[in-house]
C-alpha positions as CSV (number, residue, x, y, z in Angstrom):
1,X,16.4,-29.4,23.3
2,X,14.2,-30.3,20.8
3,X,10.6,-29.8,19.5
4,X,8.3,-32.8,21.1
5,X,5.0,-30.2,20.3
6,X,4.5,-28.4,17.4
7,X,1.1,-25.8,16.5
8,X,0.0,-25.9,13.4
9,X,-3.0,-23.0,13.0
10,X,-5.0,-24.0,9.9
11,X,-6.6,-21.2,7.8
12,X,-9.0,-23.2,5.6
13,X,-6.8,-22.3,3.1
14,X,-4.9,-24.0,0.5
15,X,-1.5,-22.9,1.7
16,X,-2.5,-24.8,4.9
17,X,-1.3,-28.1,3.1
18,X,2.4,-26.3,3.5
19,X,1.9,-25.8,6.8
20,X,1.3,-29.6,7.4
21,X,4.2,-30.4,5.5
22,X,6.8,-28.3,7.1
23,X,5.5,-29.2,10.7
24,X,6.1,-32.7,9.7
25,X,9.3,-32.1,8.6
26,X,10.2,-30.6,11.9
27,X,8.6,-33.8,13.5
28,X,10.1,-36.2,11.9
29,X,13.8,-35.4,13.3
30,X,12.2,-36.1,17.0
31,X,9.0,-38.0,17.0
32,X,7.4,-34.9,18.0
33,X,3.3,-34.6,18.0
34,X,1.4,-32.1,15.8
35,X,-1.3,-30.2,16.9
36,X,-3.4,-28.7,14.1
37,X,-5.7,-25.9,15.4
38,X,-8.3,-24.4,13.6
39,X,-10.8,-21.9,15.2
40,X,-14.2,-21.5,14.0
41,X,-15.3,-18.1,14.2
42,X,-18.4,-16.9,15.9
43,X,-20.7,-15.1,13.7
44,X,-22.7,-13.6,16.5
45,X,-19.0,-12.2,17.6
46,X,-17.6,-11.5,14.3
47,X,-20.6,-10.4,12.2
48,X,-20.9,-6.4,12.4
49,X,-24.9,-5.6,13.2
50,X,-26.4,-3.7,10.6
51,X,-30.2,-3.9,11.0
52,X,-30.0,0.0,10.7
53,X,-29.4,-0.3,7.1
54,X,-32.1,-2.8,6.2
55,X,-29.7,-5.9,6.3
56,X,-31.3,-8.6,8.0
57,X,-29.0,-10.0,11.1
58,X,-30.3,-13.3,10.6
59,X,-29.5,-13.7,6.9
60,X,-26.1,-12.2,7.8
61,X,-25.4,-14.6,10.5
62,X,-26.3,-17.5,8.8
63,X,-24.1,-16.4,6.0
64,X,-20.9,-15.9,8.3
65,X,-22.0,-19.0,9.3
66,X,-22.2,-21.3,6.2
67,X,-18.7,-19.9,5.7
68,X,-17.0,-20.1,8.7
69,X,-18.4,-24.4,8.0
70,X,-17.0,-23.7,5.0
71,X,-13.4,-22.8,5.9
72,X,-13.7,-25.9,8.5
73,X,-14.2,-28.6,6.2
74,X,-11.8,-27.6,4.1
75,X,-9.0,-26.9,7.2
76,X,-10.2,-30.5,8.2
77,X,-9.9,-31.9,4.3
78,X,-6.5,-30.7,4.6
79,X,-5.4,-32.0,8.0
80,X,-7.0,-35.6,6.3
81,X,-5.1,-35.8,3.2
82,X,-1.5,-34.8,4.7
83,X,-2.6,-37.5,7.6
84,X,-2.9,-40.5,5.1
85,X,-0.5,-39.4,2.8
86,X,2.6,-39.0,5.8
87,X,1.2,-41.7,7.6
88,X,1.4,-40.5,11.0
89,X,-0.3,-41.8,14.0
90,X,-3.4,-39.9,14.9
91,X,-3.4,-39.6,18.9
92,X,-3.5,-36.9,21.3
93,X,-1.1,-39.1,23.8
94,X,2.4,-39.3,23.8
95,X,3.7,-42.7,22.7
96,X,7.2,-44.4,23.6
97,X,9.4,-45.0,21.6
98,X,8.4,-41.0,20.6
99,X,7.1,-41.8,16.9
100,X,5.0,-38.5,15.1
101,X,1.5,-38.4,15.8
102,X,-0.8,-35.6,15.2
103,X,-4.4,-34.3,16.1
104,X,-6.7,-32.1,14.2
105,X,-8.9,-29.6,16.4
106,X,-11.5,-27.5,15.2
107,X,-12.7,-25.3,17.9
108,X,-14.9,-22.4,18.2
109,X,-14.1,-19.1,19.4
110,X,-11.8,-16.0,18.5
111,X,-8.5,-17.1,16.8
112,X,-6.5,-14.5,18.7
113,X,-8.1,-16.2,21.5
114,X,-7.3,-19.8,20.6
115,X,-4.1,-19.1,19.3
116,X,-2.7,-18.0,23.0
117,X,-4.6,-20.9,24.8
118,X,-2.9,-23.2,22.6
119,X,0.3,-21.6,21.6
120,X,1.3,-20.9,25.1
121,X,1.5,-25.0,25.9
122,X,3.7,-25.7,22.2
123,X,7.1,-26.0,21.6
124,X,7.6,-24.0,18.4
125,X,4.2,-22.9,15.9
126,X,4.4,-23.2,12.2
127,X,2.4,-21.1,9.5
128,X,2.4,-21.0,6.0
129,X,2.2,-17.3,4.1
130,X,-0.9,-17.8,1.6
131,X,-0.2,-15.7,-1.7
132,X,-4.2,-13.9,-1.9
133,X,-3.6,-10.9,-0.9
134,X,-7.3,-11.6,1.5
135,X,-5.6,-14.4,3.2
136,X,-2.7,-13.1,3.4
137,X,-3.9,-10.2,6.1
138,X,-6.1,-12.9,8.0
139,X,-2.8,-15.4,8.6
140,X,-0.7,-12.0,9.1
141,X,-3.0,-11.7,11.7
142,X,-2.5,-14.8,13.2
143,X,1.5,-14.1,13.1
144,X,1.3,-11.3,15.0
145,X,-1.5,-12.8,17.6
146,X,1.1,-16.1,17.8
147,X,4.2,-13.9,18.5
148,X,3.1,-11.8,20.7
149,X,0.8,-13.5,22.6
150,X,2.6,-16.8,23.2
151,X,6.1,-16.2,24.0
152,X,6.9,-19.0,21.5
153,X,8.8,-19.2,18.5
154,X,6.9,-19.1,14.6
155,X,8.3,-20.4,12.0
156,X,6.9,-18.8,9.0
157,X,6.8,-20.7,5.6
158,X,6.3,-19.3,2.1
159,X,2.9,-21.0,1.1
160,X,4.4,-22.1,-2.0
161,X,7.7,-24.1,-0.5
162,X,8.3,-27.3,-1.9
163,X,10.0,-30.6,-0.6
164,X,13.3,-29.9,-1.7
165,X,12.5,-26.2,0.0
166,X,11.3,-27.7,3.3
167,X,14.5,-30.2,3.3
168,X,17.0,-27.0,2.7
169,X,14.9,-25.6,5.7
170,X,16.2,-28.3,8.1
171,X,19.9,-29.3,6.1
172,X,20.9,-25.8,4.1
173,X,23.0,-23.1,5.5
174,X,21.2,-20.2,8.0
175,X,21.1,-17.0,8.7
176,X,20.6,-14.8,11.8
177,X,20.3,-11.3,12.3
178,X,22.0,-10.2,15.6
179,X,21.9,-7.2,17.0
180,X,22.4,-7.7,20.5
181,X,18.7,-7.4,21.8
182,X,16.6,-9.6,24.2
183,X,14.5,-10.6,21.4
184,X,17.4,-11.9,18.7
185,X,19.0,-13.6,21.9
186,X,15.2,-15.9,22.4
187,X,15.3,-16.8,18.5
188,X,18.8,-17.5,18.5
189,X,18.1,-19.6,21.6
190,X,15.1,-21.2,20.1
191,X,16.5,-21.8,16.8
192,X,19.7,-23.9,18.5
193,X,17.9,-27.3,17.8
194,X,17.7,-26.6,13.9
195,X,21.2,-25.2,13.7
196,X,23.0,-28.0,14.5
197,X,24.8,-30.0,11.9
198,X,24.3,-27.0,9.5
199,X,27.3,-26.6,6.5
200,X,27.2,-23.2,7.3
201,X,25.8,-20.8,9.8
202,X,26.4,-17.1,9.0
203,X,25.2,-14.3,11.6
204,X,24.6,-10.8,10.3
205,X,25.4,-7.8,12.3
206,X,22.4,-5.4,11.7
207,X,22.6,-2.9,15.1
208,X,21.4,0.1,13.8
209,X,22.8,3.3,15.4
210,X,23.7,2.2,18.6
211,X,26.2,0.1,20.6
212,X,24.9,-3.5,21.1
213,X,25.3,-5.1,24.6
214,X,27.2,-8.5,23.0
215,X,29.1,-8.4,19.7
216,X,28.9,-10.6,16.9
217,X,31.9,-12.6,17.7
218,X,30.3,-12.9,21.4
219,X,27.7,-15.1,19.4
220,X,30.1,-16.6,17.3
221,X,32.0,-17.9,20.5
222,X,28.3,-19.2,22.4
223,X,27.2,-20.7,19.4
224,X,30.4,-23.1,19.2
225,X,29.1,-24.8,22.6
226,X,26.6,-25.9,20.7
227,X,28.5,-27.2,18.0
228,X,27.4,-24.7,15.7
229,X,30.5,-23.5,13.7
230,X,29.1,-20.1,12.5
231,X,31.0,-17.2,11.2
232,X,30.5,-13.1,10.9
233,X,29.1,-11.8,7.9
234,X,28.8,-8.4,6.3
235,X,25.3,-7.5,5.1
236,X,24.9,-5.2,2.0
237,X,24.6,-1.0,3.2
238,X,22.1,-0.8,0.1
239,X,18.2,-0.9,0.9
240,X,16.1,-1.8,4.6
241,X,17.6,-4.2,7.1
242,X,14.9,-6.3,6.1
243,X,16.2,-6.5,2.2
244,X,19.7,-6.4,3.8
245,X,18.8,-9.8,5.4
246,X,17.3,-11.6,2.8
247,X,20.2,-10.4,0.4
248,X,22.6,-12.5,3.0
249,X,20.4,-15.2,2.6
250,X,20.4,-15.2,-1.1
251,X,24.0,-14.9,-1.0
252,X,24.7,-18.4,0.8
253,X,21.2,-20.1,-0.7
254,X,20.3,-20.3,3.5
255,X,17.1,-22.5,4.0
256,X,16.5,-20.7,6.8
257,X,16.6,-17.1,8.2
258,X,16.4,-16.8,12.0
259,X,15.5,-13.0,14.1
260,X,13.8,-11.8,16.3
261,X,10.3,-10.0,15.9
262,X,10.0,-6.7,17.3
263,X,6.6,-4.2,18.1
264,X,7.6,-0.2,18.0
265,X,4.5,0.0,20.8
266,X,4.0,-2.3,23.9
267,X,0.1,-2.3,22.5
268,X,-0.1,-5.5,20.8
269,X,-2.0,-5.1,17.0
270,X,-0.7,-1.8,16.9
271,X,2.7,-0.9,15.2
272,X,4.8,-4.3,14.3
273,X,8.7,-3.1,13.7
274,X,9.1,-2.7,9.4
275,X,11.5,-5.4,9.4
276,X,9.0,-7.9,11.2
277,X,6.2,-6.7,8.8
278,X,8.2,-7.0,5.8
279,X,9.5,-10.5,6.5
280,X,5.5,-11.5,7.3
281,X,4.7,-10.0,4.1
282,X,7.1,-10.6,1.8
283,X,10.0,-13.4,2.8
284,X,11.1,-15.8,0.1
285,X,12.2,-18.2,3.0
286,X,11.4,-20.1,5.9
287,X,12.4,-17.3,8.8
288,X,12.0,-18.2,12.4
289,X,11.1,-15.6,14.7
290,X,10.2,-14.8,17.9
291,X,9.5,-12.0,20.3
């Protein structure tokens, strides 16, 4: 299968130009649409009351407000400029012959909200990581909320990727993490469409104190109905699983890391697994997860 819908959240942000960039990558291999979401918060919701403390609501609100217009026009400035300069159709109908098109919606309401309307009716959602360390927890944020709320896959991009980047993201060599779970078996799953056609696809055992249900040459032996020649790997013993994975991925210059995301509670916002968190924080490379 492959993507005909991708979600692209928009921040207001300047990393949301990568965001743009790599969904349209994705796109452009199936004609697919892109839907760029960008929710404008609520002050009245979002603005803590502090009359008690001689703040004046009203001054506060229309503060949240001027910024939450500000973060719009510049999520919309965005959307605008990657429009014209990919020259996509802009429509919110599918077309045949499937050619990329792409919509930009500003709506208002809680992102968390928004995110799960949207992301539950998408194929695959695509966020860039900003480098401020501010923006960073806001789109961390939305990560989680788009992972665990939507039952869809996120592709997470290092705000700073590049073309050449992006193209090794769809043509380079991958790497998955395996370790037998539900949640590695959806992102393999997910992942098959971009796997395909790959010069090499390396999957790295990383069970962790336990017996997994399916081995890694089990995956090994799936993946070939796919057409996906992949081979076992051995991940360094030295540091986290996470720097384990992105150590294998240094080692074959992979464009793309594929695992899946895992919570330590069933309470969503609550405790994200360390290597989840640490690949939100700090991956150097597209990584597709999903829960």
């Amino acid at each position: 299968m492959s993507f005909a819908h991708i979600l692209a959240p928009l921040f207001g942000l300047e990393s949301d130009r990568v965001t743009l960039r790599a969904a349209h990558a994705l796109a452009k291999s199936s004609g697919a649409h892109v839907q760029a979401l960008h929710a404008i918060a609520d002050p009245l919701k979002t603005t803590p009351l502090m009359v008690d403390v001689g703040v004046a609501i009203a001054e506060v609100v229309a503060a949240a407000e001027r910024h939450a217009e500000k973060r719009r026009t510049e999520a919309n400035a965005s959307f605008d400029a990657w429009a014209k300069e990919s020259g996509v159709t802009l429509s919110d109908q599918p077309s045949k012959p499937a050619s990329v098109s792409a919509q930009f919606l500003a709506e208002k309401g809680q992102e968390t909200e928004l995110l799960a309307r949207y992301g539950r009716l998408t194929d695959i959602i695509v966020i860039a990581r900003p480098q401020a360390e501010q923006a960073l927890d806001l789109v961390a944020i939305a990560v989680e909320d788009a992972l665990f709320s939507t039952g869809r896959p996120v592709l997470l991009v290092p705000g700073t990727a590049t073309s050449v980047e992006l193209d090794k993201m769809l043509s380079g060599s991958v790497v998955i993490s395996w370790n037998g779970t539900l949640e590695s078996s959806r992102a393999i799953h997910a992942a098959i469409p971009l796997m395909q056609r790959r010069p090499r696809v390396r999957v790295v055992d990383v069970k962790e104190g336990s017996e997994a249900i399916q081995l890694s040459s089990d995956l090994v032996h799936y993946l070939a109905w796919h057409g996906i020649a992949a081979s076992v790997g051995e991940a360094s013993e030295a540091g986290t699983v996470a720097e384990r994975l992105l150590n294998a991925a240094r080692e074959v210059e992979a464009g793309l890391l594929v695992m899946g995301a895992y919570s330590h509670s069933r309470l969503r916002h609550l405790v994200l697994g360390g290597v989840t968190s640490h690949m939100i924080d700090a991956a150097n490379l597209p990584v597709l997860m999903m829960h």
